[in-house]
DRENNU-846007 format. One line per field, with one value per residue: chain; x, y, z of N, C-alpha, C in turn. Coordinates in steps of 0.02 Angstrom, whole numbers, padded with zeros to 5 digits, always signed. Layout:
DRENNU-846007
kette <- (A,...)
n_c1 <- (X,...)
n_c2 <- (Y,...)
n_c3 <- (Z,...)
ca_c1 <- (X,...)
ca_c2 <- (Y,...)
ca_c3 <- (Z,...)
c_c1 <- (X,...)
c_c2 <- (Y,...)
c_c3 <- (Z,...)
This chain:
DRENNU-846007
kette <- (A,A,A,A,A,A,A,A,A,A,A,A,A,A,A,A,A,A,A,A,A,A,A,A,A,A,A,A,A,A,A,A,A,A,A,A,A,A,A,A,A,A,A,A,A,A,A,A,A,A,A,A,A,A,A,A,A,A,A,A,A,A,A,A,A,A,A,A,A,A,A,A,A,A,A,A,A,A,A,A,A,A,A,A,A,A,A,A,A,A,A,A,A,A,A,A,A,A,A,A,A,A,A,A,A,A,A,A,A,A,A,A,A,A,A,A,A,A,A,A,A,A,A,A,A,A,A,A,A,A,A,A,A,A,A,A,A,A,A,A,A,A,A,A,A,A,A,A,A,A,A,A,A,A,A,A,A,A,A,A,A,A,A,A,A,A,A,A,A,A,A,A,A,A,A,A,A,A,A,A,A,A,A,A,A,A,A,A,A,A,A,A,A,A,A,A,A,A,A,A,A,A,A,A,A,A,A,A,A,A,A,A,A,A,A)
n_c1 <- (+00042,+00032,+00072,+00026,+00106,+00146,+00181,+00314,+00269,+00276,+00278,+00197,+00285,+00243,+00160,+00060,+00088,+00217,+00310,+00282,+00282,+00349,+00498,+00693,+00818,+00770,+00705,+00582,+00537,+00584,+00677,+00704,+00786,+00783,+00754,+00757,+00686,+00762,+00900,+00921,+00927,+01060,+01137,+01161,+01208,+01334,+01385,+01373,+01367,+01414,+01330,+01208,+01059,+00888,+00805,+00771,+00671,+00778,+00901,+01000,+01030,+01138,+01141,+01211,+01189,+01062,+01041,+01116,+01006,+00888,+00958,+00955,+00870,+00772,+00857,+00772,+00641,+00640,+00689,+00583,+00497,+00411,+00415,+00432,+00310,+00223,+00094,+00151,+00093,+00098,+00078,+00091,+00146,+00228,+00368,+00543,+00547,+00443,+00497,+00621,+00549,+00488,+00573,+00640,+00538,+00491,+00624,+00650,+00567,+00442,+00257,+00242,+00115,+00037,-00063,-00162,-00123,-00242,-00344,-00488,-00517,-00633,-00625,-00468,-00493,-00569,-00466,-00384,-00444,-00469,-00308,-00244,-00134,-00006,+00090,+00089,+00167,+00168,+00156,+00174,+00067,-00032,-00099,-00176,-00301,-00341,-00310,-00303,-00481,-00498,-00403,-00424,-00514,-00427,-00295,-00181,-00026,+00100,+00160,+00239,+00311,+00371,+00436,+00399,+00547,+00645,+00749,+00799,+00912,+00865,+00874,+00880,+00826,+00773,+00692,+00621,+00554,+00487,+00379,+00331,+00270,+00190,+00222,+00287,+00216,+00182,+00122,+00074,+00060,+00002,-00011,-00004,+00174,+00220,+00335,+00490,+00522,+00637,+00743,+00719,+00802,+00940,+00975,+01085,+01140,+01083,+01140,+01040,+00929,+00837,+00740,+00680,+00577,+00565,+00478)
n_c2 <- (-00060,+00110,+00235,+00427,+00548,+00684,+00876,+00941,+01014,+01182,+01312,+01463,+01569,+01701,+01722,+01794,+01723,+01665,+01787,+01850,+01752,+01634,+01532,+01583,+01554,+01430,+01339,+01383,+01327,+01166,+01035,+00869,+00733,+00583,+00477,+00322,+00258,+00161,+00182,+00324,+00276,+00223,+00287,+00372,+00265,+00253,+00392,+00395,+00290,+00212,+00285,+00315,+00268,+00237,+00204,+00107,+00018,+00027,+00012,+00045,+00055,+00050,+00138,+00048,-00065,-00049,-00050,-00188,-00276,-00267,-00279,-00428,-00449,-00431,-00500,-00637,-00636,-00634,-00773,-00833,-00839,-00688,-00555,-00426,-00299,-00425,-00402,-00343,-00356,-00263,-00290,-00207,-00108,+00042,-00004,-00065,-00153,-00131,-00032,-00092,-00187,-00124,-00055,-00170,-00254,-00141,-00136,-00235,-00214,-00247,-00223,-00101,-00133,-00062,-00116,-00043,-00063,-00050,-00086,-00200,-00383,-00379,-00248,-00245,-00373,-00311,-00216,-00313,-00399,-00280,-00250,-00391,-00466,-00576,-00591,-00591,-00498,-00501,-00457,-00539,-00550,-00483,-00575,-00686,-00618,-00549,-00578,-00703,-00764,-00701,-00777,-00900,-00821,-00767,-00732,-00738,-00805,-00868,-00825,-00714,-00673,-00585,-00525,-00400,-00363,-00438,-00348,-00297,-00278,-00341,-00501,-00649,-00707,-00583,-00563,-00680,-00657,-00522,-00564,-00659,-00580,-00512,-00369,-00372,-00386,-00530,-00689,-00830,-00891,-00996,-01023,-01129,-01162,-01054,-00917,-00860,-00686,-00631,-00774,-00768,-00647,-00656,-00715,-00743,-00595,-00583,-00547,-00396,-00391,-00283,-00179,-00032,+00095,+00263,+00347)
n_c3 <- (+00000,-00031,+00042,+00049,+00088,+00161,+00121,+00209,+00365,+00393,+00542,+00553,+00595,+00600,+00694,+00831,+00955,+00937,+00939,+01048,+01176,+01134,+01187,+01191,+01090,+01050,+00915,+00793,+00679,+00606,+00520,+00507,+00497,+00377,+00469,+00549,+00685,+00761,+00677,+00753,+00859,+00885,+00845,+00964,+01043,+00999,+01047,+01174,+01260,+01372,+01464,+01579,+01530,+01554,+01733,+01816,+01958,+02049,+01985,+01857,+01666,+01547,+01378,+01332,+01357,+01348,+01210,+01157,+01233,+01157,+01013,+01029,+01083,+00971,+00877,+00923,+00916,+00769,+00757,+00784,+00693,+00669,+00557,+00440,+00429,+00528,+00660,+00830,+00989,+01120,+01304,+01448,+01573,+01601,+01580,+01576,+01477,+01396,+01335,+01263,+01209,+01113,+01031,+00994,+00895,+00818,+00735,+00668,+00569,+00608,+00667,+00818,+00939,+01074,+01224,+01350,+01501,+01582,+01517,+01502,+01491,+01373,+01312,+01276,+01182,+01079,+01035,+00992,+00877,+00774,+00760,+00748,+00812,+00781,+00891,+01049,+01192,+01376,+01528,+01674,+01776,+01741,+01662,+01671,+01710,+01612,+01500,+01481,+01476,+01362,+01259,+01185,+01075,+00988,+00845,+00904,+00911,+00971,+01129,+01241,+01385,+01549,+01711,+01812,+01879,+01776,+01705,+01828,+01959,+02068,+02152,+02184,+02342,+02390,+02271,+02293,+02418,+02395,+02301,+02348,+02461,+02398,+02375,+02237,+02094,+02010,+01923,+01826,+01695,+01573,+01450,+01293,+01273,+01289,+01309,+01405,+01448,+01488,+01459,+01303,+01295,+01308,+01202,+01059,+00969,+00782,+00634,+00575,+00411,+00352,+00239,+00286,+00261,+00316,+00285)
ca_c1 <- (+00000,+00083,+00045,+00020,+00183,+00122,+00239,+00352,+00213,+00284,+00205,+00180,+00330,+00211,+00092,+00081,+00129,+00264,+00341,+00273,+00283,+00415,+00550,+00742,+00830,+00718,+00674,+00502,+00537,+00636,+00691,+00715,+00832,+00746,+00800,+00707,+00711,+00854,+00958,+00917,+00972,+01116,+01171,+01174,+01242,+01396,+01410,+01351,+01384,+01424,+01297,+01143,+00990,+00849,+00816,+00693,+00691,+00845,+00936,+01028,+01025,+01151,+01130,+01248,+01167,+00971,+01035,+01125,+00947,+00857,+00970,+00961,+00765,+00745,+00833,+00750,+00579,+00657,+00709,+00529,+00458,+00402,+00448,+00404,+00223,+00170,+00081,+00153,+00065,+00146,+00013,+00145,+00130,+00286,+00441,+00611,+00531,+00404,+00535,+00654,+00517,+00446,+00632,+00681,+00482,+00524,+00704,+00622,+00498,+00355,+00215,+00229,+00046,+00044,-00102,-00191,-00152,-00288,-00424,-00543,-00553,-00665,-00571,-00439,-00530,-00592,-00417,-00349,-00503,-00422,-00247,-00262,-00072,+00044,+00115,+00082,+00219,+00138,+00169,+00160,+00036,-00078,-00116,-00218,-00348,-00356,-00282,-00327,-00536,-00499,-00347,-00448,-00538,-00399,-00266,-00101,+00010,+00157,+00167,+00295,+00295,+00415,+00401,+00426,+00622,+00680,+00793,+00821,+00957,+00828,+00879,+00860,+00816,+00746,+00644,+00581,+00506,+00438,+00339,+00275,+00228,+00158,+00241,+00335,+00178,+00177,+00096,+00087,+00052,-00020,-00014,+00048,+00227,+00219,+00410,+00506,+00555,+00734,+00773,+00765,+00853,+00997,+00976,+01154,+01101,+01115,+01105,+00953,+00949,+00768,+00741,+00625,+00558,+00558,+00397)
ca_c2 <- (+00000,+00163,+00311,+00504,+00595,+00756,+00905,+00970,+01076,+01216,+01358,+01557,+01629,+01783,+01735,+01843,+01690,+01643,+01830,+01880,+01702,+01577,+01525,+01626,+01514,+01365,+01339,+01367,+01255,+01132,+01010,+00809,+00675,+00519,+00399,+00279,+00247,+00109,+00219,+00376,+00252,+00172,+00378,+00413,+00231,+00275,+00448,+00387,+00197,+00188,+00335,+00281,+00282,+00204,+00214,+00085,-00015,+00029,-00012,+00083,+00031,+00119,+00148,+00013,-00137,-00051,-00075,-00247,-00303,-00228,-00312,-00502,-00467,-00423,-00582,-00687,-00624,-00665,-00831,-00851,-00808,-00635,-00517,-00341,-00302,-00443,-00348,-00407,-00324,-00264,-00276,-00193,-00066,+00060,-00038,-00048,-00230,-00125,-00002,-00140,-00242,-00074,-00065,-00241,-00247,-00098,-00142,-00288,-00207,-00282,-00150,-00135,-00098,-00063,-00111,+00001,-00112,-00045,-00105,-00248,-00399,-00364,-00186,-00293,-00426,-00264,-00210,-00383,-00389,-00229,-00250,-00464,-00458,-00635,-00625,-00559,-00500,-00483,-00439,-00611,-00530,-00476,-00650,-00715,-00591,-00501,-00623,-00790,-00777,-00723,-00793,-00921,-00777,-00721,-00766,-00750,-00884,-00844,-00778,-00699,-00667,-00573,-00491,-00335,-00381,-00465,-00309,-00265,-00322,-00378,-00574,-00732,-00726,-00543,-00559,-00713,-00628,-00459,-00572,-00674,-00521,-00458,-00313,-00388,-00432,-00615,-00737,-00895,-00898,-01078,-01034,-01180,-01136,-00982,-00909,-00814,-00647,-00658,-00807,-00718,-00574,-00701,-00730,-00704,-00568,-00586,-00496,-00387,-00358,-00252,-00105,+00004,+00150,+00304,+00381)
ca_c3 <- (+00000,-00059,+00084,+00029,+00116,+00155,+00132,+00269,+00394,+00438,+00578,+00529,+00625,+00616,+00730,+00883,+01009,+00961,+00943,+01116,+01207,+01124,+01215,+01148,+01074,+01009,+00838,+00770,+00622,+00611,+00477,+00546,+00463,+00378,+00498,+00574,+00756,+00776,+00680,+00805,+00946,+00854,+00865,+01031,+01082,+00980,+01082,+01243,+01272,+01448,+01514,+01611,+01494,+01600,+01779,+01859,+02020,+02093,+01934,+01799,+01615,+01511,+01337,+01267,+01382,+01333,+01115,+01159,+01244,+01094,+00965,+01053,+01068,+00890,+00834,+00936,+00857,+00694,+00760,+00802,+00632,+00649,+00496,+00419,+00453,+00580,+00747,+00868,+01052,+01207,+01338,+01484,+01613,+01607,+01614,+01520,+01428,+01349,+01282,+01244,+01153,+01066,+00980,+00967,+00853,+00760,+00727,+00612,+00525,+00636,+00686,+00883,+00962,+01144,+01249,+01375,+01525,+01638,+01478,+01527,+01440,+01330,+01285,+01228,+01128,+01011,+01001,+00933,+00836,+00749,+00731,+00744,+00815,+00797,+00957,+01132,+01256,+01434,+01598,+01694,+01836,+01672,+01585,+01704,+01735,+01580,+01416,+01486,+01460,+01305,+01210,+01131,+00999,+00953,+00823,+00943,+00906,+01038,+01198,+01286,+01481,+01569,+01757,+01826,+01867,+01744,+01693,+01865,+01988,+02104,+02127,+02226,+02405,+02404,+02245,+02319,+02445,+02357,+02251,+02413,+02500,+02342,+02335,+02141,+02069,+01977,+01897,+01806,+01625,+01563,+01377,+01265,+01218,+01320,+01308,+01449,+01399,+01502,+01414,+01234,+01286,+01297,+01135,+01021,+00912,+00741,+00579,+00542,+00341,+00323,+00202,+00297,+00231,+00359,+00250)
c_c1 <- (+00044,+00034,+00054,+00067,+00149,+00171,+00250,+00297,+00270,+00230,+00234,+00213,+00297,+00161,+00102,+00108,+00179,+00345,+00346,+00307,+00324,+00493,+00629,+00776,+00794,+00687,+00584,+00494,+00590,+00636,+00729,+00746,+00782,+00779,+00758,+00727,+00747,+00925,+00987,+00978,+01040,+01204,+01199,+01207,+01326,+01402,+01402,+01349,+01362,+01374,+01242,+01087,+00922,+00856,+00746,+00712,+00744,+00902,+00911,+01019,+01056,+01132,+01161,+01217,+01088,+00984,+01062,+01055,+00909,+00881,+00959,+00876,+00756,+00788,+00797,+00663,+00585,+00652,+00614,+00498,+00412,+00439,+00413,+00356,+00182,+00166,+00120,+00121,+00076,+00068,+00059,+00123,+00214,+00362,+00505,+00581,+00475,+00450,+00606,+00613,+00502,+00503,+00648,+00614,+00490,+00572,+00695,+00592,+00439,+00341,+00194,+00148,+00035,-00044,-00121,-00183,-00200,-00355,-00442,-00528,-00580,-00651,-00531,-00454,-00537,-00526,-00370,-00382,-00471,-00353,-00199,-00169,-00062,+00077,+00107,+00142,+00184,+00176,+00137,+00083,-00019,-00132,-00169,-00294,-00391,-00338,-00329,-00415,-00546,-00455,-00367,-00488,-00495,-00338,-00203,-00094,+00086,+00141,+00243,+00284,+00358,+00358,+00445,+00496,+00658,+00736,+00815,+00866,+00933,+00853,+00871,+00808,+00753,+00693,+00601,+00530,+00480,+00380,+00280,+00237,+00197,+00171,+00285,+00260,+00191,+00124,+00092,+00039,+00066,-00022,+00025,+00117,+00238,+00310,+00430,+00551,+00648,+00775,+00786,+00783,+00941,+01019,+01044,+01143,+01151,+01101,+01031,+00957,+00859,+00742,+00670,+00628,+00543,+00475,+00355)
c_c2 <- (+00062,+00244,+00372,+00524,+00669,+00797,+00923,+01026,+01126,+01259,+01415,+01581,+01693,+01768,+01762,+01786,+01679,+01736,+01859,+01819,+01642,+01600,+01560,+01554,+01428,+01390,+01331,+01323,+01236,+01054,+00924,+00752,+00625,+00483,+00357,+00244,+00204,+00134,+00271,+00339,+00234,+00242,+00372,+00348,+00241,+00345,+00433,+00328,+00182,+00246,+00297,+00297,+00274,+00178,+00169,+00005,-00041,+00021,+00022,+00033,+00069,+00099,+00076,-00047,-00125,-00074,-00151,-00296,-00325,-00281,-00373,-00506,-00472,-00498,-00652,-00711,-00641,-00740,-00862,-00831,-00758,-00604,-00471,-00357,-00329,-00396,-00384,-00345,-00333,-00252,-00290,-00141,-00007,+00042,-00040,-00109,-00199,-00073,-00048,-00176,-00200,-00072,-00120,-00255,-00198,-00115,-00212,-00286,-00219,-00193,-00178,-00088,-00129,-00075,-00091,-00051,-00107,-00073,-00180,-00300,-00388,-00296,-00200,-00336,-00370,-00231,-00271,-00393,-00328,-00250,-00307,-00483,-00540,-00652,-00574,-00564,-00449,-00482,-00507,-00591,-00518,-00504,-00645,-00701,-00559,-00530,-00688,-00798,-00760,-00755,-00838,-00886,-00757,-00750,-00767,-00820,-00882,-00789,-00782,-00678,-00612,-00527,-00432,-00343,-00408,-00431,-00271,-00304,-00340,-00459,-00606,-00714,-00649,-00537,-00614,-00686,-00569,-00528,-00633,-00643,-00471,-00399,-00299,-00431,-00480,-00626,-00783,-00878,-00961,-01069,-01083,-01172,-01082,-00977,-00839,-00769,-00634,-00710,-00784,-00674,-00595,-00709,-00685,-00658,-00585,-00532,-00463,-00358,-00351,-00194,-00080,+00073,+00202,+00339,+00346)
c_c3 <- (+00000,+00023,+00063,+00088,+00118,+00147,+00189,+00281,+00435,+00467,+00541,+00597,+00663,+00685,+00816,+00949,+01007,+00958,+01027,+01175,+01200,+01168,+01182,+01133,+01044,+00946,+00833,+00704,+00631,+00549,+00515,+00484,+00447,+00394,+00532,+00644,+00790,+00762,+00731,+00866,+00933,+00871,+00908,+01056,+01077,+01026,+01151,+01281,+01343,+01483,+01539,+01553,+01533,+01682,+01808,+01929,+02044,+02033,+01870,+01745,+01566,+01423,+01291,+01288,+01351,+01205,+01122,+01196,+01171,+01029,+00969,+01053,+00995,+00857,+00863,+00917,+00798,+00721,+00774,+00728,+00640,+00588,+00483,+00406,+00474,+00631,+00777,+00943,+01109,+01269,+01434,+01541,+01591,+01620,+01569,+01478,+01379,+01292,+01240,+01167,+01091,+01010,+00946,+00890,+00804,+00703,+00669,+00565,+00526,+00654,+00764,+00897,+01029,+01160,+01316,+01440,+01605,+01593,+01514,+01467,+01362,+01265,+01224,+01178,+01081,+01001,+00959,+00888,+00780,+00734,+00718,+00736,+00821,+00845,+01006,+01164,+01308,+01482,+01652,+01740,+01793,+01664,+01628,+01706,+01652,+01508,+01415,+01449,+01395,+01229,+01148,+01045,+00974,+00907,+00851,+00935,+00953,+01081,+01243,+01344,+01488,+01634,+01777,+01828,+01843,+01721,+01754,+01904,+02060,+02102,+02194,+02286,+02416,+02346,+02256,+02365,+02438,+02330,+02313,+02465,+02460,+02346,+02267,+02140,+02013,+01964,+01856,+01712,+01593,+01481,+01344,+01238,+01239,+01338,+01368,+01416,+01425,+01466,+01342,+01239,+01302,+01246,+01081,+00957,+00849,+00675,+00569,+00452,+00344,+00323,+00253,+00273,+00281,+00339,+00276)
């Protein structure tokens, strides 16, 4: 399918806000590289490797460990037969696995589509219904309540899990007990074939060869 490109929008300089009320220095137009958001990151890892990028439960994530995630996810989606233009749907709360997955999905040519994860059920069902994604990556604490009653309508053919700490340096003895005193929410995910998302971020990345088009 061929998409209409609109031309470059610029604003009217003239207009009395931004003479009276724009900030000094900041551009009112501005002109943006066709690059496509792996390259963007690919940027700044080369300038910034070792800096902290991501900041979540108690634990740093710098820039060169959040594109080496990123690249080992994205081939392990290949290795799974995804390819340019399956959905695949993050159904996450705020965590580094949804920005991880959102790149590693990109970074293939899949189309990532986040789900809302305060929707119902039923919410969900009319968004798969819509965008009738190939694979689910959930939030283990999720499935249960909110995938499980309906996984059967829908055409997902993999599931991925992962829990809140899987990218954090939370481990043994003390994430044992967060997740028994429910303060690390869990849960069990019974899907057939259901894949842990720590285990493919193990995964030895490998080549990605796919033309995407920034337009």
């Amino acid at each position: 399918m061929q998409l209409n490109v609109p031309d470059p929008f610029n604003m009217d300089e003239n207009k009395r806000w931004f003479k009276k009320w724009w900030p000094k220095g900041v551009p009112i137009n501005t002109t943006f590289e066709e690059k496509t958001l792996n390259e963007l990151l690919d940027e700044q890892v080369e300038k910034y490797r070792e800096k902290n990028f991501i900041w979540f439960l108690d634990t740093w994530i710098t820039y060169g460990q959040f594109q080496d995630y990123v690249k080992s996810f994205a081939t392990a989606l290949t290795n799974l037969g995804i390819q340019k233009g399956d959905v695949v749907s993050l159904h996450l709360p705020n965590c580094p696995q949804y920005i991880v997955g959102y790149y590693a999905i990109t970074r293939i040519g899949a189309i990532a589509s986040g789900i809302n994860p305060t929707y119902q059920p039923i919410e969900i069902l009319h968004q798969f219904e819509i965008i009738r994604p190939k694979m689910l990556i959930v939030l283990d604490s999720l499935y249960e309540k909110f995938i499980k009653p309906i996984i059967k309508d829908t055409n997902i053919e993999t599931i991925i899990y992962t829990n809140l700490t899987d990218l954090t340096n939370i481990k043994g003895v003390k994430k044992a007990i967060g997740k028994f005193v429910k303060k690390i929410p869990s849960g069990k995910v019974d899907f057939p074939g259901a894949l842990k998302f720590s285990d493919l971020i193990k995964t030895e990345p490998g080549e990605i060869n796919v033309n995407i088009n920034v337009k």
